[in-house]
N, C-alpha and C positions, 0 to 999 in steps of 0.2 A: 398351440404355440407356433406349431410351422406355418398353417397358413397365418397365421398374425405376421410372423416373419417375414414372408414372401411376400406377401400384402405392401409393405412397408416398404419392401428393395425395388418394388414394382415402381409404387410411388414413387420411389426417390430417384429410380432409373427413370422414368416418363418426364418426371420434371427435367433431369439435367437434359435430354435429349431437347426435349421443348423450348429449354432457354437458351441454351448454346446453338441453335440452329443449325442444327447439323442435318445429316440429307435425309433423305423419307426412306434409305435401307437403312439407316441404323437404329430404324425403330422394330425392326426385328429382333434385335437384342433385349427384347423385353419377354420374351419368350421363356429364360431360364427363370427368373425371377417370379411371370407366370405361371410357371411349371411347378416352384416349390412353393407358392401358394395353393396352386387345384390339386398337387399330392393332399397337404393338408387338412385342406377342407374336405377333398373327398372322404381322407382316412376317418376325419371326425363324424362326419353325417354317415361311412359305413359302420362305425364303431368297432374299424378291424384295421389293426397295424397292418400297412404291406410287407415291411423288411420282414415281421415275424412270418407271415404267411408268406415267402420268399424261402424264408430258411425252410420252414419247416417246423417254427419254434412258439411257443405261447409262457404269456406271463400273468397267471390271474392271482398270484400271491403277492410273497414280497418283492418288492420293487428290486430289479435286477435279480433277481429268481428267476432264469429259463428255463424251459423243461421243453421237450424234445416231443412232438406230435406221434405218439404211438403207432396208429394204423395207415398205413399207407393210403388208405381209399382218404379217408382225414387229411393228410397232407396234400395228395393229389387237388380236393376242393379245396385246400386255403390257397393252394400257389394260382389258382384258378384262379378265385376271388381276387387275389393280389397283383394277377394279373389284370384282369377287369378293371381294377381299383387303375392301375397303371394307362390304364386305355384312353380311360374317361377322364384322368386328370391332365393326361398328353392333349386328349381333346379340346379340352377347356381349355390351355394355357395356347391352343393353337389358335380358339375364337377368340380370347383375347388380344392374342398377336396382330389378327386380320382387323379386329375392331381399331386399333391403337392404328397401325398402317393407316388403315383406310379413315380415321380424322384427319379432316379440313385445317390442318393448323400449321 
């Protein structure tokens, strides 16, 4: 649902930029909205929430049931992973950016 979200702000920020004519830096502004799309979609193709692996926290019961990552060495690799997840979504929403810039329009 987040990248669906992002997806769509993306969309909708790229057109209003593109119809209003405005200058060719304020299409960097497309960047956050690319950002909460490639969190998204990263989280979903890794099949690992960042925030939880941030906290420390996991939810595989009932919906809003957290429960607290036991072993240290456990949380050390999720906040890893969640870091990574962060990396790669930074990443993407950065080639986005450059893509969007760099059209001819």
């Amino acid at each position: 649902m987040v990248a669906l979200f992002g997806a769509v702000i993306a969309v909708i920020t790229a057109l209003t930029l593109i119809s209003t004519d405005q200058s060719k830096s304020a299409r960097l502004s497309i960047f956050l909205p690319a950002a909460i799309f490639s969190i998204g979609f990263i989280q979903s193709r890794s099949k690992f929430c960042l925030a939880y692996g941030l906290a420390g926290t996991f939810n595989l019961g009932k919906l809003g049931q957290v429960s607290k990552v036991a072993s240290l060495q456990d949380r050390k690799a999720d906040r890893k992973t969640a870091v990574l997840i962060l990396l790669k979504s930074l990443a993407l929403a950065a080639v986005i950016t450059a893509v969007f810039y760099a059209l001819p329009l």
